[in-house]
Phi, psi and omega in degrees: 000125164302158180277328161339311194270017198233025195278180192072025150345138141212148198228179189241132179233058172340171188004073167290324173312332171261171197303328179273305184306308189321290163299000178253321150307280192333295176314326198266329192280345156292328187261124219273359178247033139281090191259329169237184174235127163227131212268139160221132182163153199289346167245176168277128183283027142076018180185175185248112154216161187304359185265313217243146189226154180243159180236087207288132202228055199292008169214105182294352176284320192266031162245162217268163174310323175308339187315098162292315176316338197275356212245141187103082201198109164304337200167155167238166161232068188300101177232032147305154165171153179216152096014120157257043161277143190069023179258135166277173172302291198300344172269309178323311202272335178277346168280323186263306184287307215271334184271313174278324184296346145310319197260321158275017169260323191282320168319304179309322189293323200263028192178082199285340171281357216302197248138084188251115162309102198249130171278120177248241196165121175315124194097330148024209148165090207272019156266000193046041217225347181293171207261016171272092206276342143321314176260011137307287191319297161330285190319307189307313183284340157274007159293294174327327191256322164307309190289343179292306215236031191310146168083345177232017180224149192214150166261160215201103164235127183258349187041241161325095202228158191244097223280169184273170189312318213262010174297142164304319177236093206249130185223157187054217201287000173298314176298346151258029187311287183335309198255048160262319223274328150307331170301280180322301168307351173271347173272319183216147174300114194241172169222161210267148170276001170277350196245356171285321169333278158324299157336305204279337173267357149298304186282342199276339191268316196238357192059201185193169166303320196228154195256331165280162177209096161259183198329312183292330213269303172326305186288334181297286181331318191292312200293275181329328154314328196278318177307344189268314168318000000 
């Protein structure tokens, strides 16, 4: 399916204040089968443009189904996410697990058709079995979110990733990502935050083969995506 036959997307765009979230605005606002935005997160992403209007939310646990700004919506793309270093499980899990899957029963109640996008994480472990407690934490919520959106929902673990040049919210070894990110990339497979972009507007439109999309499945999709403009 074109994207021709598909214009006017409108989507949810999650953690813009962080590094992914950033890049992933950044893609969608570029992108000419994208007709609105709606930014949800706890600061203001700091500038204006005519696709995007935001929604400040400062605890994603009280909000509630009435929240109307949620409803008409094509996808969310969810790119919240925090470092559990220096987290207990139990602190970890109510931020990574409980805070999204809250914030997707409601976006889901309000939007029955949604397309829900989960920023997850290379390594992952969607048996929960891992010896890692992060990658636990990760698997149970995409299982949990799979089982919420069947036929419509995908995780996105990119592991390596490469942010656009002009960004803004890049912290700790991040801000120096670009100029690693060749080295690094000859050891692992890595990906640009335009084709994670890309990607997550692929699958809300065309769906993908797989409900996991790790680092290759991610650049195969953004490449079919690009074939398709």
């Amino acid at each position: 399916m074109s994207t021709e036959e598909n214009m006017g997307l409108k989507v949810i765009i999650t953690g813009v204040t962080g590094m992914v979230g950033e890049g992933v605005l950044t893609a969608a606002l570029k992108d000419e089968s994208i007709k609105s935005i709606l930014s949800v997160s706890r600061k203001s992403v700091g500038f204006t443009h005519p696709k995007l209007k935001e929604l400040i939310v400062p605890d994603f646990l009280e909000l509630k189904e009435t929240q109307q700004d949620l409803q008409g919506f094509d996808a969310c793309f969810y790119c919240v996410g925090i470092s559990s270093n220096g987290l207990d499980e139990k602190t970890y899990t109510k931020i990574t697990y409980d805070t999204s899957v809250h914030f997707a029963e409601v976006v889901g109640k309000l939007n029955p058709k949604l397309t829900f996008n989960y920023m997850s994480g290379a390594g992952a472990n969607s048996s929960e079995k891992g010896r890692m407690m992060w990658t636990r934490v990760k698997g149970r919520t995409e299982n949990k979110l799979k089982d919420m959106f069947p036929g419509r929902q995908y995780s996105f673990r990119p592991g390596l990733m490469k942010p656009f040049p002009n960004q803004t919210h890049l912290y700790g070894y991040n801000k120096y990502i670009n100029i690693l990110y060749p080295v690094f990339n000859l050891i692992m497979t890595g990906v640009s935050l335009q084709n994670l972009g890309d990607a997550m507007i692929y699958t809300a439109v065309n769906g993908y083969s797989k409900t996991i999309l790790e680092a290759a499945d991610i650049n195969k999709a953004a490449k079919a995506y690009k074939g398709e403009k």
